[in-house]
N, C-alpha and C positions, 0 to 999 in steps of 0.2 A: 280344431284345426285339421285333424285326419280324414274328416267327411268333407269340410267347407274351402275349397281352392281360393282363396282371394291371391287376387295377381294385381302387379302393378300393372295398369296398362300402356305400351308404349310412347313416346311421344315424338314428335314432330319436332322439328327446329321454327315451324312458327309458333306454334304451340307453347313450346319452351319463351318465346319471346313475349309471348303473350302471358305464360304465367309470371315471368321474369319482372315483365312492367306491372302487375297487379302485386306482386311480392313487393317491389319497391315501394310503388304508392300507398299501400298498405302500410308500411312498416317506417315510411315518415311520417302518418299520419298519426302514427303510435307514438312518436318521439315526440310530436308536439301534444300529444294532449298528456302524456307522460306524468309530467307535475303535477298534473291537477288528476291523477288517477294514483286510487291505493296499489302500492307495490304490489300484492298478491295478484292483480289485474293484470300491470303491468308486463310482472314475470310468467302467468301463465299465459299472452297473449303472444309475448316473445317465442314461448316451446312450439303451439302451435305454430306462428310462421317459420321457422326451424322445423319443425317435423314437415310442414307443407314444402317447402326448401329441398331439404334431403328427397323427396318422395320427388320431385320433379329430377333431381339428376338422376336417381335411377331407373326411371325413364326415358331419358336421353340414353341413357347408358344400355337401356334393353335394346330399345330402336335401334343406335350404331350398331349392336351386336348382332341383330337380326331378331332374338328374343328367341327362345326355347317353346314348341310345343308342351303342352301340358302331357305329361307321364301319366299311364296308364296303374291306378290304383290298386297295388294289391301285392301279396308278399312271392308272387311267382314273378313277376318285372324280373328280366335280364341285370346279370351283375353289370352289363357294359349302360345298363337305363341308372343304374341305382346312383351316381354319382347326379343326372339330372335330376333323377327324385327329389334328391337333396337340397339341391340346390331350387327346387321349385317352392320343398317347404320353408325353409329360410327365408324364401321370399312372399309367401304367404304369410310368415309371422311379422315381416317389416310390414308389410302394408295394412293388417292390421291392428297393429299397433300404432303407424304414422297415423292410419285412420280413426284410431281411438285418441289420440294426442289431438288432434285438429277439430273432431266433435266436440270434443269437452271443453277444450279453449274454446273455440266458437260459441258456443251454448251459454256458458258460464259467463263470457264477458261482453255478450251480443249486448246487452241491456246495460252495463258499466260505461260501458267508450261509445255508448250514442250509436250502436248501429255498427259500432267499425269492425265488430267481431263475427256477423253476421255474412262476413266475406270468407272467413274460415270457412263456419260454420254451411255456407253456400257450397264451398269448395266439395268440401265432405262428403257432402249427401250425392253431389251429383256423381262423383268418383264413384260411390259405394252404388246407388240403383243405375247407373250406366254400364257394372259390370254383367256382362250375362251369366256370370257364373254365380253372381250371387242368386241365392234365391230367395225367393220375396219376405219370406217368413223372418230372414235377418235385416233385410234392408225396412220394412216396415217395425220392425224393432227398434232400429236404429233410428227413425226417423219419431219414436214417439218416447227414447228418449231426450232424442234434441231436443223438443219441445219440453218436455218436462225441466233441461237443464235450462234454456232460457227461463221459464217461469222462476225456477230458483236461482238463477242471475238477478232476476227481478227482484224477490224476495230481499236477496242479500244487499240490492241497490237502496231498497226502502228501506233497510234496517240499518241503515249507515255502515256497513261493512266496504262500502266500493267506494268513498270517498261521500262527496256532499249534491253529486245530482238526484234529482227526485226522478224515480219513474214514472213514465205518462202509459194510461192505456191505449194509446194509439199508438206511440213508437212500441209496443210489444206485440199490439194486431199488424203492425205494417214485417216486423220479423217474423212473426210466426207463417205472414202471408210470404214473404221472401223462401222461409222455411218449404212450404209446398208448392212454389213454383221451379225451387230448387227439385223435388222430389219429380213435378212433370219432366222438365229438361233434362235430369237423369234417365227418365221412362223413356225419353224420346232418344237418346245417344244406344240405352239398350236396344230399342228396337232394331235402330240403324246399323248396331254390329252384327246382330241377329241376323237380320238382309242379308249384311255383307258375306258372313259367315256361308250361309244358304248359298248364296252364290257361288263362290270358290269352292264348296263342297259340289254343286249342281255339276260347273265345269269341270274339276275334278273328274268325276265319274263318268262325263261327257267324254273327254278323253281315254278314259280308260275302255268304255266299250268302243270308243272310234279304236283303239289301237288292240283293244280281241278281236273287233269286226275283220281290220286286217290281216291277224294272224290268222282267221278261219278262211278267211281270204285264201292267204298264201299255202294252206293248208290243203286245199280243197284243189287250188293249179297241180301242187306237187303231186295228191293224189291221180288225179286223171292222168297226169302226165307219166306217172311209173308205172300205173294199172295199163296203159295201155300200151306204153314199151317194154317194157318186161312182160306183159301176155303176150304181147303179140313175140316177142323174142323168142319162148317157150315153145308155141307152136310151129314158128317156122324154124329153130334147131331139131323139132319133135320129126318134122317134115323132112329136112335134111337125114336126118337119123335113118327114115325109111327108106326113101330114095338110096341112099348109101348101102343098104341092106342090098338090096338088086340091084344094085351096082350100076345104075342112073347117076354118073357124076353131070351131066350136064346139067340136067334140071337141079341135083342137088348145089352146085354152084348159085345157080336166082337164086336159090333159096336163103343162101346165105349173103349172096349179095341182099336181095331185099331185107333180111333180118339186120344187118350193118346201117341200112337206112334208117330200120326203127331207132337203133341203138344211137345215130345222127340226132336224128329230130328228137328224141326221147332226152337226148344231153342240153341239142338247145333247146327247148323250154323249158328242160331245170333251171340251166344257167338263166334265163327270163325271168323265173320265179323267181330264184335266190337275188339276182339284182333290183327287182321289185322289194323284196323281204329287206334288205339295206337301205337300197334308197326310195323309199314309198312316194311317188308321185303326189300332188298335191290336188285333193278331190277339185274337179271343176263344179263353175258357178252354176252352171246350169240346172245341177241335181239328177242329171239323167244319167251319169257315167260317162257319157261319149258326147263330145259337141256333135260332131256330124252324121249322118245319118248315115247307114253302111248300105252299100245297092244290094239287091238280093240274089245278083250274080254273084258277087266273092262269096256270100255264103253258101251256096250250092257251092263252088269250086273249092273252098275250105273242105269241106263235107265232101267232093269229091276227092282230094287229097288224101284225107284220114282212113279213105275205106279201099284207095287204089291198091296196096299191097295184100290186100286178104283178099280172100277165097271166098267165093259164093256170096259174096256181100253186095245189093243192090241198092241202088237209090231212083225211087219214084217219086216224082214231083207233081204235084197236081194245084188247079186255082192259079187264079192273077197276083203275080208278085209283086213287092214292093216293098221299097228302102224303108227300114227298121233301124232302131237303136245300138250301136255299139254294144251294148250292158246283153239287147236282148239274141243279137249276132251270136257272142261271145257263150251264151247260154245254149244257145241251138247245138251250136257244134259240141260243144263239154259233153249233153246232152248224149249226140250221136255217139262219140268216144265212149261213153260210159257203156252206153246199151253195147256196143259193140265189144268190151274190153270182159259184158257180164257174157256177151254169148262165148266167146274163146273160151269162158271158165265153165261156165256150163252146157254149153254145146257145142263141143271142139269138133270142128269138122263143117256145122251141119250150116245148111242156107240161113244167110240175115236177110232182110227184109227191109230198108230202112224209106220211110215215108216223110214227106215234106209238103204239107196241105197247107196253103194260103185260102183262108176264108175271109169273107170279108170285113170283117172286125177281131181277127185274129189269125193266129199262124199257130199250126198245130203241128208237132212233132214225133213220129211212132216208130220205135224199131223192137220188130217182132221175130223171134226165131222159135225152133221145135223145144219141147223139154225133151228132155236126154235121159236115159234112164241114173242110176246114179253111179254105179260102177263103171261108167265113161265118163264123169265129172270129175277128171283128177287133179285140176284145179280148182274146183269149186271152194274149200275148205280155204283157202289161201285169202277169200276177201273178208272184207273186216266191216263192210255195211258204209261204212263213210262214202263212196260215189252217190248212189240214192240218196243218200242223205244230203249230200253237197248241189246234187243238181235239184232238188228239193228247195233248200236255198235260195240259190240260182234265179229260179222263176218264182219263190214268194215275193222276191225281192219285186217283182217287174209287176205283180198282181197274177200273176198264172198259177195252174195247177199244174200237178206232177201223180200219174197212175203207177202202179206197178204192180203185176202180178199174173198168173195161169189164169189161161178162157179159152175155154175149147169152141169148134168155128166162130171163129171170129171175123169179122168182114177186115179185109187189109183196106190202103189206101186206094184201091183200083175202084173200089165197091164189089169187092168178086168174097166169095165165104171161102172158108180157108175148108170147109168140108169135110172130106176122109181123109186132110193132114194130121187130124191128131191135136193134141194140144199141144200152144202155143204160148211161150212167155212173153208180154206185152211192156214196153217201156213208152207211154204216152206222154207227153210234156205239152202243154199250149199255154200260149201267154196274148197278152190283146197287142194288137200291132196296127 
C-alpha cells in the first residue's frame, strides 16, 4: 500500500442514484432467494453489498468535499502535506479492502445465487481497472483471481456446500463472459479519465504560459519605458550640468523643461503598463493583437514623437506606406525607442540615424549611430540586455527578424555608404507588412 495509491473515486449524485437503485435491487433479490441459499452465501453476499454500500457514500462524501489531490510521495512532504498524506492512505486502505470484500463476495457466490453475485463481482472489477492509478499488473491479478473464485464458487456449488442447485456450464461461461466485459468497461472509463486528466493538465499549462507570455509582456513595456526615460533623463541633466557650467541658464532651463517631459511620458506609460499588469485586457478574436489596422501616418508621428526631444536624432522614411497591424505598429516604435535609449548609452552625444523603409512585402526598420570609444560610454554598463532581447520578441512574434551589431561602411537608408564615418552600430528590425 506504500507504492500502490488506490483511491476511492468521486461520485456524482446520479451516479449515486444509480448505485443506490442497483444496491436495492440487488439486495431484494437476495432476501428472496435467501431461504433456499446456505447461510454462508447468504452472509457473505450481505458483507459485500455492505462494503459496496459504505464505498459509495464515501464517495459522495469525497465529491461534496471537493476530494483531495493525491500527495506527493516521499519522507521530504511538508509537515502542513503530512496530515493529507494521511488521510490519503486511510483511504487507500478502505478502498482496498471494500474492494477486496466485494471481489470475494462476488466470486464466491456468482455461481451459488444464479448469477446474482456476479453484480458485485461486476461492480469490482470495473472500479479497480477504471482507476488509472492502478497499474495493470494488479488489476489483471485481480481480475484472474476473480475468475478463479467463481470456478471455486462453482466447485463449492457441486459439492453441495451452497445449498441444492446444480451448476450448469453455461451459467459459469455466461459469468466468466460478464467477468471480461466487466474488465473492457473498466479499460474504457480508465481511458476516459486518462483524456480527461490530459486535458485539464494541457489547459493548465495553457494558461500558465498565456499568463508568463503576459508578464514577459509587461516586462518588456516597463523596460523600454525606464530605458528610455531615465536615459534620456541622464543626458539632458548631464546637458543641463554643462550649460550651467558657462553660465547658459537659458538654454539650461529647455533642458530641463524637456528632461520634465521625459520624466511625464516616462510616468504615464508606467502607469499604462502597471494598469495593464492588474487588469490584463482580454486577447481579441482575431489572433492578430489589434482589430484595426494602424495608418502608417500615426506611426511615423509616434516615432516622430519619441525622437523630438533628443539631439542629433533623424528620421528618414523611404517606399510606399501602408496601414499595418497594431502588434506590428507597436513593435516599430519599442523598436525605435530601444535603438535610440542603446545609442544615449553608448554614444552620448553622437548623431542617430533612424530609418523607416516600406518595401513591398515588408517594412524594415534601422537605427544606426557611431561606436564610441569606451571611456565615453558611461552609461553603457548600466543595461542588462533585456531591450534586444524584447524587441527580438516583439517581431518573432509577427514572423520578422531582428539584426544587431558593428559594420563598418555600411549603406544607410538613403542608399548613400556611410564611408570615412567609421564604424557604425546597426539596430535592423523587418517584419512582413
Amino acid at each position: 500500500m506504500s507504492r500502490i495509491l488506490l483511491r476511492i473515486q468521486p461520485m456524482t449524485g446520479w451516479s449515486a442514484v444509480v448505485n443506490t437503485a442497483g444496491l436495492l435491487a440487488v439486495g431484494w433479490v437476495l432476501w428472496r432467494v435467501a431461504p433456499e441459499t446456505a447461510p454462508w452465501v447468504v452472509w457473505l453476499f450481505g458483507a459485500g453489498l455492505a462494503a459496496w454500500a459504505v464505498r459509495m457514500v464515501l464517495a459522495v462524501r469525497i465529491a461534496a468535499v471537493g476530494g483531495d489531490p493525491a500527495p506527493q510521495p516521499g519522507p521530504e512532504a511538508a509537515p502542513a502535506d503530512r496530515p493529507a498524506a494521511g488521510r490519503h492512505r486511510a483511504q487507500a486502505r478502505a478502498a482496498a479492502i471494500l474492494l477486496a470484500v466485494m471481489g470475494l463476495a462476488g466470486s464466491l457466490t456468482a455461481v451459488p445465487t444464479q448469477g446474482l453475485g456476479t453484480a458485485l463481482l461486476v461492480a469490482a472489477v470495473i472500479m479497480l481497472t477504471g482507476d488509472p492509478a492502478v497499474p495493470p499488473g494488479l488489476w489483471i491479478a485481480a481480475a484472474i483471481l476473480a475468475a478463479l473464485g467463481v470456478a471455486a464458487g462453482a466447485l463449492l456449488t457441486a459439492a453441495g456446500f451452497a445449498g441444492s442447485l446444480t451448476p450448469s456450464a453455461l451459467g459459469l461461461i455466461t459469468i466468466l463472459a460478464a467477468l471480461a466485459l466487466a474488465v473492457v468497461v473498466g479499460l474504457g472509463r480508465r481511458a476516459q479519465r486518462v483524456l480527461l486528466a490530459e486535458r485539464e493538465r494541457a489547459s493548465a499549462e495553457t494558461l500558465r504560459a498565456q499568463a508568463a507570455a503576459h508578464r514577459i509582456a509587461i516586462a518588456r513595456d516597463l523596460h523600454d519605458v525606464l530605458a528610455h526615460s531615465l536615459g534620456g533623463l541622464v543626458v539632458q541633466l548631464d546637458a543641463v550640468e554643462a550649460l550651467l557650467d558657462v553660465g547658459d541658464t537659458e538654454r539650461a532651463a529647455a533642458r530641463v523643461a524637456a528632461a520634465r517631459g521625459l520624466a511625464v511620458e516616462g510616468l504615464g506609460e508606467a502607469r499604462e503598463a502597471v494598469r495593464a499588469l492588474r487588469e490584463p485586457e482580454p486577447e481579441p478574436e482575431t489572433g492578430s493583437g489589434s482589430a484595426d489596422p494602424v495608418a502608417p501616418s500615426v506611426v511615423e508621428t509616434r516615432i516622430r514623437a519619441l525622437i523630438a526631444a533628443e539631439q542629433g536624432v533623424r528620421l528618414d522614411v523611404h517606399g510606399v506606406s501602408r496601414p499595418v497591424s497594431g502588434v506590428l505598429a507597436e513593435a516599430l516604435v519599442r523598436a525605435v525607442q530601444e535603438g535610440v535609449s542603446n545609442a544615449r548609452k553608448h554614444a552620448p552625444g553622437a548623431s542617430v540615424r533612424v530609418g523607416l523603409v516600406w518595401h513591398p512585402d515588408r517594412v524594415e526598420c534601422t537605427i544606426e549611430n557611431p561606436v564610441m570609444p569606451a571611456q565615453d560610454r558611461v552609461l553603457a554598463a548600466t543595461g542588462g540586455g533585456y531591450g534586444l532581447r524584447g524587441v527580438r520578441e516583439r517581431f518573432a512574434v509577427l514572423g520578422g527578424t531582428v539584426q544587431a551589431g558593428v559594420a563598418a561602411g555600411l549603406e544607410n537608408t538613403a542608399g548613400n555608404t556611410a564611408g570615412n564615418a567609421g564604424d557604425r552600430f546597426v539596430l535592423r528590425a523587418e517584419a512582413p507588412a
